[in-house]
Rosetta silent file (secondary structure, phi, psi, omega in degrees, C-alpha in Angstrom):
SEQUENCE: XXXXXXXXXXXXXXXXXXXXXXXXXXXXXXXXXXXXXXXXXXXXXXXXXXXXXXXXXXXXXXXXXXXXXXXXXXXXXXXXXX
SCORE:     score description
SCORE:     0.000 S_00000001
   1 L     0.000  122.803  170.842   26.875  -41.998   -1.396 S_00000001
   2 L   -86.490  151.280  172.349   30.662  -42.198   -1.749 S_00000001
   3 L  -155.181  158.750 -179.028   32.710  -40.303   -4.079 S_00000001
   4 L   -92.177  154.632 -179.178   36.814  -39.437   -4.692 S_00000001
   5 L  -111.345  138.434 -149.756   38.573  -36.468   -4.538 S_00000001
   6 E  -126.769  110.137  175.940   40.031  -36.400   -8.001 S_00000001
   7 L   -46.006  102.149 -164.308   42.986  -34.897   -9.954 S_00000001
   8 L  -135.281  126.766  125.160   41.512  -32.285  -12.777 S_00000001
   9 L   101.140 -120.675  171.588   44.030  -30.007  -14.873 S_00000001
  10 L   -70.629  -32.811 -160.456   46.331  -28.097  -11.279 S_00000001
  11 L   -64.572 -141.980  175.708   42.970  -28.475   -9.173 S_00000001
  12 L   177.046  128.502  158.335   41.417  -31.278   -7.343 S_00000001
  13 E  -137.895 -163.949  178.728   37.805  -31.889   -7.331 S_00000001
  14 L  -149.081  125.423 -161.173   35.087  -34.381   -7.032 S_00000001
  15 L   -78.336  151.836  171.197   32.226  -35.679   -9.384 S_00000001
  16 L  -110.128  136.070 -160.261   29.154  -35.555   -8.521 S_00000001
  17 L   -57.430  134.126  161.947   26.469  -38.588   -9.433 S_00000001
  18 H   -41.475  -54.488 -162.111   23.589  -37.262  -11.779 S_00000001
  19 H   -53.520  -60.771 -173.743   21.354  -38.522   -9.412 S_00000001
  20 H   -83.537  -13.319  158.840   22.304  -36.005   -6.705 S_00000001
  21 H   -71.065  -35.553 -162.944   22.269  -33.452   -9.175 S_00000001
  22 H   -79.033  -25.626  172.223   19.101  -34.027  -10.569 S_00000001
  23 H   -62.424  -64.862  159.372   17.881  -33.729   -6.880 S_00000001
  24 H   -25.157  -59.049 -154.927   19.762  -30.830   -5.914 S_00000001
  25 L    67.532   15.800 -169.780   18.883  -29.021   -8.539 S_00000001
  26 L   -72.029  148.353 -176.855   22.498  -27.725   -8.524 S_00000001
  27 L  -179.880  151.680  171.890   23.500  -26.407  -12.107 S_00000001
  28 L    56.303 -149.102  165.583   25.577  -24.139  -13.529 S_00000001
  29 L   -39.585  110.547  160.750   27.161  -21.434  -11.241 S_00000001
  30 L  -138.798  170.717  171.831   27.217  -22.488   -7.228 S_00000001
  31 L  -113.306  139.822 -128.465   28.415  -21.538   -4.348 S_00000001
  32 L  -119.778  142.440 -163.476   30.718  -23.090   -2.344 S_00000001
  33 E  -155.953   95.523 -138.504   30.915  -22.860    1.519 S_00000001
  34 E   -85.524  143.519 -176.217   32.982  -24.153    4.251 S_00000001
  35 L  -136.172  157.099 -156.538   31.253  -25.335    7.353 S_00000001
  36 L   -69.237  -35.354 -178.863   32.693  -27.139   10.512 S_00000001
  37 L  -101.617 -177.685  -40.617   31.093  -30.904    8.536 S_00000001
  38 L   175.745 -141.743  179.915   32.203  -29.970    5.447 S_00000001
  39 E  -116.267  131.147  171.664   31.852  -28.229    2.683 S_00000001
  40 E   -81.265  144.356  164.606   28.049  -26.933    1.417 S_00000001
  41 L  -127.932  156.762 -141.568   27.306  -26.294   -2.400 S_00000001
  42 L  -167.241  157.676 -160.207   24.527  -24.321   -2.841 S_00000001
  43 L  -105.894 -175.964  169.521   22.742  -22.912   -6.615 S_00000001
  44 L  -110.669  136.321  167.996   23.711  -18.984   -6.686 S_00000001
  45 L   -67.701  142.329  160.040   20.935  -17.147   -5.887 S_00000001
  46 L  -100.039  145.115  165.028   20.413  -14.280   -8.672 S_00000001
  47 L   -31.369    0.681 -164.797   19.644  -10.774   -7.436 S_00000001
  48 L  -170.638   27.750  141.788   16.202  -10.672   -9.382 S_00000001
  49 L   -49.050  123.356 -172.657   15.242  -14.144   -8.845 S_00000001
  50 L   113.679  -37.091 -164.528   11.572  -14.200   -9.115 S_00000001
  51 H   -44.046  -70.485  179.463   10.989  -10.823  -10.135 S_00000001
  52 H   -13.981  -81.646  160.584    9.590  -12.171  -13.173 S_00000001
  53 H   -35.041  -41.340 -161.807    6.855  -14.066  -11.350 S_00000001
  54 H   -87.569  -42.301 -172.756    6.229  -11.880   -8.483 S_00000001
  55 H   -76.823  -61.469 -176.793    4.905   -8.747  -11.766 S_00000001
  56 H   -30.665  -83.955  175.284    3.187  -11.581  -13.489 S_00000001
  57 H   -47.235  -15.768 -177.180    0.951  -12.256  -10.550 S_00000001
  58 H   -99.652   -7.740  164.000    0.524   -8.956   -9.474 S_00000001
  59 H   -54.282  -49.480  172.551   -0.315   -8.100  -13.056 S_00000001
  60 H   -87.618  -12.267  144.449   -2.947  -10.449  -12.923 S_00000001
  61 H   -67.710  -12.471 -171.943   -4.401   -9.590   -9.683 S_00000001
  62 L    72.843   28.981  170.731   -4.203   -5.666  -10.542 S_00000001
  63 L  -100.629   87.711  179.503   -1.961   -5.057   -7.585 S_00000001
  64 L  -139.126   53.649 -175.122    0.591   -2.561   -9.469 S_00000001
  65 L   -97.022  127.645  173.935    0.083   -0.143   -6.883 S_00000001
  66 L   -39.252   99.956  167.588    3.701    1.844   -6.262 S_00000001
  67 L   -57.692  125.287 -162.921    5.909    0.000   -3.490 S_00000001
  68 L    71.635   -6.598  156.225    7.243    2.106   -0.774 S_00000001
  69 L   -31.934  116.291  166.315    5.284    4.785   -2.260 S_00000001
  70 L   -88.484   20.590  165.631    4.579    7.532    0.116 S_00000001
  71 L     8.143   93.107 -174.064    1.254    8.817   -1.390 S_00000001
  72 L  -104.226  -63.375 -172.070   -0.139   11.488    1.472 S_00000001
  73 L   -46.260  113.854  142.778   -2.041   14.207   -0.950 S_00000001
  74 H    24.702  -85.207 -179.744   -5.423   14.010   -2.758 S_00000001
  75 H   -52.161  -57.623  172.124   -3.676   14.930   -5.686 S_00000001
  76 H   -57.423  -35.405 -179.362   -0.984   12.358   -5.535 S_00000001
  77 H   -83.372  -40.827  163.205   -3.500    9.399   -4.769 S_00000001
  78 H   -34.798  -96.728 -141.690   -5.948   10.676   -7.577 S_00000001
  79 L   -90.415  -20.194 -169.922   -4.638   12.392  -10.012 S_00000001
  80 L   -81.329  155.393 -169.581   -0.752   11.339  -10.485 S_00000001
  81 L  -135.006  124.635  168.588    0.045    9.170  -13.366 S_00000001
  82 L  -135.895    0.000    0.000    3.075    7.554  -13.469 S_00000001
Protein backbone atom coordinates (compact mmCIF):
# COMPACT_ATOMS: atom_id res chain seq x y z
CA UNK A 1 0.00 0.00 0.00
CA UNK A 2 1.28 3.43 -1.04
CA UNK A 3 1.14 6.48 0.95
CA UNK A 4 2.81 10.37 0.87
CA UNK A 5 4.98 11.97 3.04
CA UNK A 6 2.90 14.97 3.92
CA UNK A 7 3.29 18.59 5.19
CA UNK A 8 1.54 18.88 8.91
CA UNK A 9 1.96 22.23 11.04
CA UNK A 10 6.62 22.51 10.91
CA UNK A 11 6.67 18.53 10.71
CA UNK A 12 6.23 16.12 7.95
CA UNK A 13 4.41 12.96 8.33
CA UNK A 14 2.39 10.33 6.69
CA UNK A 15 -1.27 8.98 7.08
CA UNK A 16 -1.87 5.90 7.69
CA UNK A 17 -5.06 3.88 5.98
CA UNK A 18 -7.59 2.64 8.74
CA UNK A 19 -7.24 -0.54 7.36
CA UNK A 20 -3.60 -0.95 8.44
CA UNK A 21 -4.46 0.40 11.61
CA UNK A 22 -7.19 -1.66 12.40
CA UNK A 23 -4.67 -4.55 11.70
CA UNK A 24 -1.84 -3.26 13.48
CA UNK A 25 -3.52 -2.60 16.25
CA UNK A 26 -1.38 0.58 16.48
CA UNK A 27 -3.21 3.32 18.65
CA UNK A 28 -2.45 5.95 20.65
CA UNK A 29 1.21 6.31 21.88
CA UNK A 30 3.95 4.29 19.51
CA UNK A 31 7.16 3.92 19.05
CA UNK A 32 9.08 4.82 16.36
CA UNK A 33 12.32 3.06 15.17
CA UNK A 34 14.82 3.40 12.51
CA UNK A 35 16.01 0.28 10.82
CA UNK A 36 18.35 -0.16 7.72
CA UNK A 37 14.47 -0.75 5.43
CA UNK A 38 12.91 1.81 7.06
CA UNK A 39 11.33 2.99 9.68
CA UNK A 40 9.24 0.42 12.28
CA UNK A 41 6.17 1.73 14.38
CA UNK A 42 5.47 -0.34 17.03
CA UNK A 43 2.32 0.10 20.08
CA UNK A 44 4.37 1.18 23.39
CA UNK A 45 4.59 -1.52 25.49
CA UNK A 46 3.40 -0.41 29.18
CA UNK A 47 5.56 -1.51 32.10
CA UNK A 48 2.57 -3.49 33.77
CA UNK A 49 1.08 -4.78 30.70
CA UNK A 50 -0.75 -7.81 31.70
CA UNK A 51 -0.35 -7.62 35.25
CA UNK A 52 -3.94 -7.37 35.46
CA UNK A 53 -4.50 -10.75 33.83
CA UNK A 54 -1.57 -12.61 34.96
CA UNK A 55 -3.38 -11.93 39.27
CA UNK A 56 -6.72 -12.70 37.76
CA UNK A 57 -5.65 -16.15 36.71
CA UNK A 58 -3.56 -16.88 39.42
CA UNK A 59 -6.39 -15.75 41.66
CA UNK A 60 -8.44 -18.22 40.18
CA UNK A 61 -6.14 -21.06 40.20
CA UNK A 62 -5.04 -20.24 43.98
CA UNK A 63 -1.47 -19.76 42.92
CA UNK A 64 -0.77 -16.47 45.16
CA UNK A 65 2.10 -18.08 46.57
CA UNK A 66 5.02 -15.17 47.20
CA UNK A 67 7.37 -14.75 44.00
CA UNK A 68 11.01 -14.85 44.60
CA UNK A 69 10.14 -15.65 48.04
CA UNK A 70 12.90 -17.31 49.87
CA UNK A 71 10.82 -19.35 52.42
CA UNK A 72 13.63 -21.84 54.18
CA UNK A 73 12.06 -22.12 57.97
CA UNK A 74 9.08 -24.14 59.30
CA UNK A 75 7.92 -21.11 60.70
CA UNK A 76 8.10 -19.00 57.63
CA UNK A 77 6.33 -21.72 55.35
CA UNK A 78 3.60 -22.35 58.12
CA UNK A 79 2.98 -19.90 60.17
CA UNK A 80 3.84 -16.37 58.38
CA UNK A 81 0.97 -14.35 57.22
CA UNK A 82 1.51 -11.77 55.02
Amino acid sequence: MKSQIIQIGNSQGIRIPKVLLEESGLKGEVDLEIHAEGVLIRNIEKPRAGWDEAFKTMAENEDDELVGANLSSDFEKKEWQW
